[in-house]
C-alpha positions in Angstrom: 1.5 -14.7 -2.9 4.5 -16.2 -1.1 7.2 -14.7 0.9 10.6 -14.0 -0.8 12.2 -15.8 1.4 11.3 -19.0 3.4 10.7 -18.8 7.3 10.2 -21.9 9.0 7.3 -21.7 11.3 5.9 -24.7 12.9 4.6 -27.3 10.4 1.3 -28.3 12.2 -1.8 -26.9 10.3 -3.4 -25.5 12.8 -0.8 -23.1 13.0 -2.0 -19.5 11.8 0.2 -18.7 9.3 -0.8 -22.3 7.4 -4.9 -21.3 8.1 -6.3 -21.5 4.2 -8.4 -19.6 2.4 -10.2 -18.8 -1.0 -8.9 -15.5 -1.6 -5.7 -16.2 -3.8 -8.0 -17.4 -6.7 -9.4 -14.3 -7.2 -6.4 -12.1 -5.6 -3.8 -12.6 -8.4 -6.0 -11.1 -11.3 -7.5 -8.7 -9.3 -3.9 -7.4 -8.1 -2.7 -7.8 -12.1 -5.6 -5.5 -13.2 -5.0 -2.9 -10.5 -1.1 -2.7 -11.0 -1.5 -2.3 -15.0 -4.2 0.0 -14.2 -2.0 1.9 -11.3 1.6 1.8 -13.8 -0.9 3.0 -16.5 -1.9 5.9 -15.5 1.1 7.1 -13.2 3.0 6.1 -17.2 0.4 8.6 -18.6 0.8 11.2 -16.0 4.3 11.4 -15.9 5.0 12.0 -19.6 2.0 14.7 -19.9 3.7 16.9 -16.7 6.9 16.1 -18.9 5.8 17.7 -21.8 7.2 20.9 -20.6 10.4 19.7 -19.9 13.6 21.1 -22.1 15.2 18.4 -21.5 14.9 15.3 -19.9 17.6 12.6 -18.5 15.6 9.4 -19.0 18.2 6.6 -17.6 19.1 9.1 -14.5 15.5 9.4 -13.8 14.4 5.7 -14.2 17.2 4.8 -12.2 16.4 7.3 -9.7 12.8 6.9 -9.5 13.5 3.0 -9.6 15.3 3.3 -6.6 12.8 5.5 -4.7 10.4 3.3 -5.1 12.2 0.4 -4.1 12.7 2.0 -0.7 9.0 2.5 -0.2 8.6 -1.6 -1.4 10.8 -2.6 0.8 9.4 -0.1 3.3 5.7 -2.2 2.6 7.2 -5.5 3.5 9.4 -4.3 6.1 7.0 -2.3 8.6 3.2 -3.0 7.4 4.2 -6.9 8.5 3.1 -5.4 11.9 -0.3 -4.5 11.4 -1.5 -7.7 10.5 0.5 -9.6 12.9 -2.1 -9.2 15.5 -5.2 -10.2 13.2 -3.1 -13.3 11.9 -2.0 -14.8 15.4 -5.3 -14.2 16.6 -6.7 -15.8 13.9 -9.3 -12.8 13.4 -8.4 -12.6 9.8 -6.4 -15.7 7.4 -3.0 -14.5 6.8 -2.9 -14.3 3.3 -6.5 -12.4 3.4 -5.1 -10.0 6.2 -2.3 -9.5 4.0 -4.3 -8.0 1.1 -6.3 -6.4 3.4 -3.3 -4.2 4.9 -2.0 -3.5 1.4 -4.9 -2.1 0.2 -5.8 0.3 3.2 -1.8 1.5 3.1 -2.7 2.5 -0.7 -5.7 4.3 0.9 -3.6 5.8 3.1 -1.2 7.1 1.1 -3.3 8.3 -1.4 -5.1 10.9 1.2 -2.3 11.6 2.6 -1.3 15.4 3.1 2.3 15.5 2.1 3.6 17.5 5.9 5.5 14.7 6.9 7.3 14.5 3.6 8.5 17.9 3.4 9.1 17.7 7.5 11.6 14.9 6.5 13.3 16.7 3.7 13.8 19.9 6.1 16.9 18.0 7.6 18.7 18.1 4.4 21.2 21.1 3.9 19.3 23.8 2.1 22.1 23.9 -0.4 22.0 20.3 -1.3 18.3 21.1 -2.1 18.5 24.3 -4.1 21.7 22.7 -5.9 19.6 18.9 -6.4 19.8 18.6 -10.2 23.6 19.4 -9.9 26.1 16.4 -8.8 26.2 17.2 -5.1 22.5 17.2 -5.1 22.4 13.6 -7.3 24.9 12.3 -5.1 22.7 13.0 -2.0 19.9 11.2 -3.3 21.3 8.2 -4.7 23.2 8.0 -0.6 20.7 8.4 1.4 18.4 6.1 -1.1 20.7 3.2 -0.9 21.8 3.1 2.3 18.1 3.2 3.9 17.6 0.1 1.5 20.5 -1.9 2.6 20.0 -1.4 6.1 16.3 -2.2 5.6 17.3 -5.2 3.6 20.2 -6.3 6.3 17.8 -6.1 9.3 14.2 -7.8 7.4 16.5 -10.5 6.2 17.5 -11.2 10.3 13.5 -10.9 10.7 14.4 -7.8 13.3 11.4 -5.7 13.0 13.8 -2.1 12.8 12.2 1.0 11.2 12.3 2.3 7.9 11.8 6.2 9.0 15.0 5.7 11.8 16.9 4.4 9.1 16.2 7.4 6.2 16.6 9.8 9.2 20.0 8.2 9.7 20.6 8.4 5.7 19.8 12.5 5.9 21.6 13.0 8.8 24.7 11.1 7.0 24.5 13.3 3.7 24.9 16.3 5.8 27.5 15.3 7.6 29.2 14.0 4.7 28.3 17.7 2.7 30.1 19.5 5.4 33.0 17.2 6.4 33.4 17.9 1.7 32.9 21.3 1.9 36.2 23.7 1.7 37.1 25.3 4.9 35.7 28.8 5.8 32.6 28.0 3.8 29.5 29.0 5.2 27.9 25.7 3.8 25.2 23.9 6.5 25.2 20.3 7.5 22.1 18.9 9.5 18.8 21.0 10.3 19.9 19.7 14.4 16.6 22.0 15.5 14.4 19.6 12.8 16.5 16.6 13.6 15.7 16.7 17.6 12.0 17.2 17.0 12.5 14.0 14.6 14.2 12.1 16.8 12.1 13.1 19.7 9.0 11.6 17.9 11.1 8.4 17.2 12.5 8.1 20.4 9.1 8.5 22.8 7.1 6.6 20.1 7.8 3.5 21.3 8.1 4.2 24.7 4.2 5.1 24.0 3.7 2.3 22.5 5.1 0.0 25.3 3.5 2.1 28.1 -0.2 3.0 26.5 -0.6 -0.7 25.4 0.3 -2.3 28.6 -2.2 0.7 30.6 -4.8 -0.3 27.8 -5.0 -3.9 29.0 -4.9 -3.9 32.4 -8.1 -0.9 32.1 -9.5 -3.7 29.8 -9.4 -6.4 32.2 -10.9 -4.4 34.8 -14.1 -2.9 32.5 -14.6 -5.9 30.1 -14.3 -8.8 32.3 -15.1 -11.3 29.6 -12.5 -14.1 30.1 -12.3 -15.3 26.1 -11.2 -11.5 25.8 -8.0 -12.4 27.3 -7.2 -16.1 26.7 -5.3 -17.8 23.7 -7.1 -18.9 21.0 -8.4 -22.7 20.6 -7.1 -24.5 17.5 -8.2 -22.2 14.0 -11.7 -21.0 15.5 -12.0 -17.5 15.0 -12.4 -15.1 17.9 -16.2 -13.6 18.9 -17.7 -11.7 16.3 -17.1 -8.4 18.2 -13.6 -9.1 19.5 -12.6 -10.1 15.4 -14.8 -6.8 14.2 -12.4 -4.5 16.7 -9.1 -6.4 15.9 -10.0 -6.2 12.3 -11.1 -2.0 12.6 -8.1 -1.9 14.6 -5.3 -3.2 11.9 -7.3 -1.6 9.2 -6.4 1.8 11.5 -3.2 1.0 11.3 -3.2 -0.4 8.1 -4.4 3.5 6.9 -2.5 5.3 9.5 1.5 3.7 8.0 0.3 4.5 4.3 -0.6 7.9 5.2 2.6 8.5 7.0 5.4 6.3 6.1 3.9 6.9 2.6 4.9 10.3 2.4 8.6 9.7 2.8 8.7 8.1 -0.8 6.5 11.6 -1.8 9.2 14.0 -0.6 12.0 11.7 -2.1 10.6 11.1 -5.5 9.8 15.0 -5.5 13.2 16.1 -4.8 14.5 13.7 -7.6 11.7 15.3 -10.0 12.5 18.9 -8.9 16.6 17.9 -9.5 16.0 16.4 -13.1 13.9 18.2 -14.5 13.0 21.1 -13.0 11.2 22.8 -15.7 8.0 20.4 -15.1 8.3 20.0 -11.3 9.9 22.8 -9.9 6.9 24.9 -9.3 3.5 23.8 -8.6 1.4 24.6 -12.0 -1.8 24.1 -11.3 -2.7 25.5 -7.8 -5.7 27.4 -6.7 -7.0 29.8 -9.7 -6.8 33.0 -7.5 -3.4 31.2 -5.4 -1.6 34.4 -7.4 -3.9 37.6 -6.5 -3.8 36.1 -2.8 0.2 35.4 -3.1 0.5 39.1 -4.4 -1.8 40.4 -1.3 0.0 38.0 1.1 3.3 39.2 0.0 2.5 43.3 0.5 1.2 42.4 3.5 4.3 41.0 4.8 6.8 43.1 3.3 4.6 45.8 5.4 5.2 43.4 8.3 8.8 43.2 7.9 9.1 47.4 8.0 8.1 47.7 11.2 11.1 46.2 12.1 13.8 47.1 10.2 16.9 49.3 11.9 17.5 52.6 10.9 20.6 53.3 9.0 21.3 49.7 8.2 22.6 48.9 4.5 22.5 45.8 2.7 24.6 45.3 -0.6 23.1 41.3 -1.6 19.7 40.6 -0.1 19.9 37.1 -1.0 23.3 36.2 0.0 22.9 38.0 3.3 18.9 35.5 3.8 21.5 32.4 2.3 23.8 33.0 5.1 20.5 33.6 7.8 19.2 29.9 6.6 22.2 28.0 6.7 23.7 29.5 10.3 20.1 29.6 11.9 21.1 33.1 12.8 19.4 36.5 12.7 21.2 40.1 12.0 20.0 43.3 12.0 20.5 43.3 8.4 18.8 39.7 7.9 15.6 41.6 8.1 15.4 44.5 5.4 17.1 41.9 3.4 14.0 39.5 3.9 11.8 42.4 2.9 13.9 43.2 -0.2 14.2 39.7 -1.9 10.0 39.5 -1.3 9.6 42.2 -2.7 11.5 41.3 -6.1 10.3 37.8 -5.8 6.7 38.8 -6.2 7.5 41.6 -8.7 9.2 38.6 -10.8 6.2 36.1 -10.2 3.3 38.9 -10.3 4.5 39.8 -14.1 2.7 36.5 -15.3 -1.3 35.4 -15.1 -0.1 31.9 -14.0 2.7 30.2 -12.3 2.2 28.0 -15.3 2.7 30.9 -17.4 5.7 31.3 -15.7 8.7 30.3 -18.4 10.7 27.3 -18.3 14.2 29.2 -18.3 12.6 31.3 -15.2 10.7 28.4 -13.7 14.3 26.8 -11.3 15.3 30.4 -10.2 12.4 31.4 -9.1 11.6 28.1 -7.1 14.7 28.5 -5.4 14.2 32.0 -4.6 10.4 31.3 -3.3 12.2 28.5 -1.3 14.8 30.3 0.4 12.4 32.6 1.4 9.9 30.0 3.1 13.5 28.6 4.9 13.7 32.0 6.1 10.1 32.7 7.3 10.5 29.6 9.0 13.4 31.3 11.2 10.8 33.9 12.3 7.5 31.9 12.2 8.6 28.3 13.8 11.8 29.3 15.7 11.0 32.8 16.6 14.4 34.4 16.0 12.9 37.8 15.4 10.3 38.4 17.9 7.1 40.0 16.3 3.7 41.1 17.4 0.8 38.9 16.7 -0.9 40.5 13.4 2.8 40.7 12.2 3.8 37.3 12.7 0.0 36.4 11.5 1.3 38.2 8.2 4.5 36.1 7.9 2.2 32.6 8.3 -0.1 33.7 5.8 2.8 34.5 3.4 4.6 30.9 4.4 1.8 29.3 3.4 1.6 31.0 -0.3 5.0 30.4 -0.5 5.2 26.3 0.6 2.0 26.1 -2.0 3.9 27.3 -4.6 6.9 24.7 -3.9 5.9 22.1 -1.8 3.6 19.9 -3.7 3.1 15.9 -4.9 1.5 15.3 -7.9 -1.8 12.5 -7.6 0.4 9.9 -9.6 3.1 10.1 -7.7 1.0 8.9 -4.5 -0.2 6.4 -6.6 3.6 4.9 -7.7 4.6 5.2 -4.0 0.8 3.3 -2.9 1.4 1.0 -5.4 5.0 0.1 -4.2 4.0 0.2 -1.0 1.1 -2.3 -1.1 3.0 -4.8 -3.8 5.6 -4.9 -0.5 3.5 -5.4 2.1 2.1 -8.3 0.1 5.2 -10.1 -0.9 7.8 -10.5 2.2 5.7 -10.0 4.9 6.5 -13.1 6.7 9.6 -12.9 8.7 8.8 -9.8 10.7 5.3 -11.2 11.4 6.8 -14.4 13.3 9.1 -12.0 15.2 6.1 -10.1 16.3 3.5 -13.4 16.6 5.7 -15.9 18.3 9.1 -14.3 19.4 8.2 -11.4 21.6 5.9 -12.8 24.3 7.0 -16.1 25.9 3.0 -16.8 25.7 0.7 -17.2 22.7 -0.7 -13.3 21.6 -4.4 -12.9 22.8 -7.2 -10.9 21.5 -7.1 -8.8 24.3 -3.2 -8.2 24.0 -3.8 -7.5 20.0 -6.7 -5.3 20.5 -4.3 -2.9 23.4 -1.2 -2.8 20.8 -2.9 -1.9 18.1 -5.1 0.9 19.1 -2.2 2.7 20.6 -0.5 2.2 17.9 -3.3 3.4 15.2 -4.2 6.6 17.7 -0.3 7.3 18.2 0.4 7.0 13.9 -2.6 9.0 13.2 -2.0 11.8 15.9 2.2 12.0 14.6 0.8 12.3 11.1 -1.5 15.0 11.7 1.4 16.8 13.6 3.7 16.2 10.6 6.3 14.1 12.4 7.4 10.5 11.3 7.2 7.4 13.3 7.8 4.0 13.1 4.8 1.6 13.0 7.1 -1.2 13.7 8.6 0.4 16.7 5.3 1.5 18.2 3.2 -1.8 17.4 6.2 -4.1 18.2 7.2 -2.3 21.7 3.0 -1.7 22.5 2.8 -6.2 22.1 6.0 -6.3 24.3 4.1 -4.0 26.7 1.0 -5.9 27.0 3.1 -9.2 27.2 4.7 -7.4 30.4 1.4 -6.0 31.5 0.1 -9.9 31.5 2.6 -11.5 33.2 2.8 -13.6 30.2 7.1 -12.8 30.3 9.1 -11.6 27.4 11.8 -13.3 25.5 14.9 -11.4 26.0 16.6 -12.3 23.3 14.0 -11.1 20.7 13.9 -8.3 22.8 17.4 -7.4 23.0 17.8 -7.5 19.3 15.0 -5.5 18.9 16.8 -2.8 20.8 20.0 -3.4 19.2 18.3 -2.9 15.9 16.7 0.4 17.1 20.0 1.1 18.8 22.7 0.6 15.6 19.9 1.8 13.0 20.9 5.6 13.2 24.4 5.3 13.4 24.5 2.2 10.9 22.8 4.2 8.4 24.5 7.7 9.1 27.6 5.8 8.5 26.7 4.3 5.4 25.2 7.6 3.6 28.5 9.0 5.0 30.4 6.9 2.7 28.6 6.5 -0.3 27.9 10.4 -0.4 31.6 10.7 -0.6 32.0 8.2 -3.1 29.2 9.4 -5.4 30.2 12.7 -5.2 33.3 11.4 -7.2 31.2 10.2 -9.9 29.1 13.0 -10.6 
């Protein structure tokens, strides 16, 4: 397992990164059987869900799905390099070891992960753009945002500046629908950026580190006043590993966040591959075929129940002429009429009257199966104008009726298949085990202006496995590289131990440029694309 490109770190053996071990013997054929395994049955998977498929594109969707999980590799290499930095420099764990380690407990992660942060991520996306994705505006967006997270993800791992995979696909979004308005003809009513979605994003990625920075350096200085054990807090002697309970919580503490980035960086690779899956071939991924056995008698129930909601609060006298044009309008200007709400209560109604006519939403045709995904979408876009933003105030058993309904509705349409968790863990662990390297000397030896103690590693990486975990069950991305990066910068401050500015100012410049830098580049290449399909 070597890097894919060399770093020069110091060429003394005692140095951690040169520390040797056993494992690689037995790693490589281990790995090999778990990857055939892993591409095996995600091969198997994927061409039984496309058995009912009309038709299928199979270059567009190699390509596509080669590309998605390229982002989520280079993702693995990219941001897991920081969870094991702490554990290697420490010398709690053998590099390559810790390495393996990480990569297998990002699969874990990813693999129990609960999909919210991958639809929260696809929310900032024009609604359009997603109920248009199989057309060439919709391809166009994906390929964009795609490739321009990877090249800025490439540009920045290949300066060994540890910047943040989820800053830069926000950036991407944020770019496509910019570009899909500045395209669109004037007078359209066509939407650019979620902005409500996108603060709450941005607010998680902006305070994250600031966390990370602040906890971590609280963390150690409440350490050194409970746990006054000086080997705690002074720099490991030559490749001795630490005490047996300082390695056990270092090594609890990187499997944390080992877990934690699987289960939430993960999911962006999730909600990408699904939108490529629901654009190519709808027919097999546009609805969710096999949810609960009675998800239909209690989608029917939750649906009279809200259309009896929605009553209550329709105008007297007010006419609509298209129900779904006038909801369209109501999701893509954030806006609520008098007539946005008997046109709600309309479009569920025939909605449920269209899905209610079948046993099954897998009984539910193929020529039927896009429309009526988009229609059940639209609708959950529009509960959410009631539900999450409050734009027509309700009382509480109402608006209880409306979340009940929102969560039939996001069953139905916001779903990832097991083997597509198991492409993105597998692409996410064969990352974090190939190019590891550079961003783990950044963090090791180019932060601090003194060597990383156990203490220090312990600090930044509880923070940053309790701040990951808490943002995942909130259904918000973060960056694990910003948190865990910014939390050892905090504890080097907290120690006196001195930081080194320049690592430091690149760092921000990195965190700094990444959102424009990528908004700017999905800005062009959606305009380009969109000449090609």
């Amino acid at each position: 397992m070597a890097d894919i490109a060399p770093s020069q770190v110091h060429s003394d053996a005692s140095h951690p990164l040169h520390s040797s071990n056993s494992s690689g013997k037995w790693f490589l054929p281990l790995f090999a059987l778990v990857l055939v395994c892993g591409l095996g049955y995600v091969a198997y998977a994927l061409g039984r869900d496309l058995t009912t498929a009309v038709a299928v594109p199979w270059i567009l969707l190699g390509l596509a799905l080669l590309i998605a999980l390229g982002f989520e590799f280079v993702n693995g290499f990219h941001d897991t390099a920081n969870a094991v930095a702490t554990v290697i420099y420490t010398r709690s764990m053998p590099a390559e070891f810790a390495v393996i380690w990480s990569g297998f407990f990002n699969f874990l992660g990813v693999l129990t992960s609960s999909g919210a942060v991958a639809f929260g991520i696809l929310a900032l996306l024009p609604v359009e753009l997603i109920l248009q994705v199989g057309s060439g505006s919709g391809l166009a967006m994906v390929f964009a945002l795609l490739i321009a997270a990877i090249v800025w993800n490439l540009g920045t791992w290949y300066l060994g500046l540890p910047s943040s995979s989820s800053h830069t696909l926000v950036g991407s979004i944020i770019g496509v629908g910019l570009a899909n308005q500045f395209l669109a003809p004037a007078g359209t009513a066509t939407s650019g950026v979620d902005w409500s979605q996108a603060t709450n994003i941005g607010l998680s990625l902006l305070i994250s580190p600031l966390i990370g920075f602040g906890l971590s350096a609280v963390l150690l200085l409440v350490m050194k006043l409970l746990v006054r054990n000086k080997a705690l807090y002074a720099e490991p002697k030559g490749n001795q590993p630490p005490p047996l309970w300082i390695r056990a919580i270092l090594i609890c503490t990187c499997t944390g966040v080992s877990f934690a980035h699987g289960s939430n960086d993960g999911q962006k690779g999730m909600g990408l591959i699904m939108l490529i899956l629901i654009g190519l071939v709808p027919t097999a991924f546009a609805l969710n075929r096999t949810p609960d056995v009675n998800y239909l008698e209690a989608y029917k129930s939750a649906s009279v129940q809200v259309e009896t909601a929605l009553a209550k609060y329709v105008r007297p006298g007010v006419a609509v002429t298209d129900y779904k044009a006038e909801v369209s309008n109501a999701v893509k200007n954030k806006t609520w009429t008098d007539a946005t709400t008997p046109a709600l209560q309309q479009y569920i109604h025939q909605t449920s009257a269209e899905v209610a006519a079948f046993p099954t939403l897998e009984a539910v045709p193929t020529n039927l199966v896009g429309n009526v995904r988009n229609d059940i979408y639209l609708i959950g876009e529009a509960l959410k104008l009631i539900d999450k933003q409050k734009l027509l105030p309700m009382d509480a058993g109402d608006l209880s009726a409306v979340t009940n309904y929102h969560k039939a509705v996001d069953n139905a349409t916001k779903f990832i298949p097991l083997w597509v968790k198991v492409a993105v863990a597998i692409a996410l662990g064969l990352g974090t085990m190939v190019g590891w390297k550079r961003i783990v000397v950044t963090v090791g030896e180019k932060i601090g202006k003194t060597h990383l103690t156990y203490g220090q590693g312990a600090a930044a990486e509880v923070v940053a496995m309790v701040t990951i975990a808490s943002a995942d069950h909130l259904g918000l991305p973060v960056s694990t590289t910003h948190v865990l990066s910014s939390g050892v910068a905090g504890t080097m401050a907290a120690n006196g131990s001195g930081l080194q500015w320049s690592t430091v100012r690149n760092m921000l410049m990195a965190w700094v440029l990444t959102l424009p830098a990528s908004i700017a580049i999905a800005f062009v290449l959606f305009v380009i694309l969109r000449q090609v399909f």
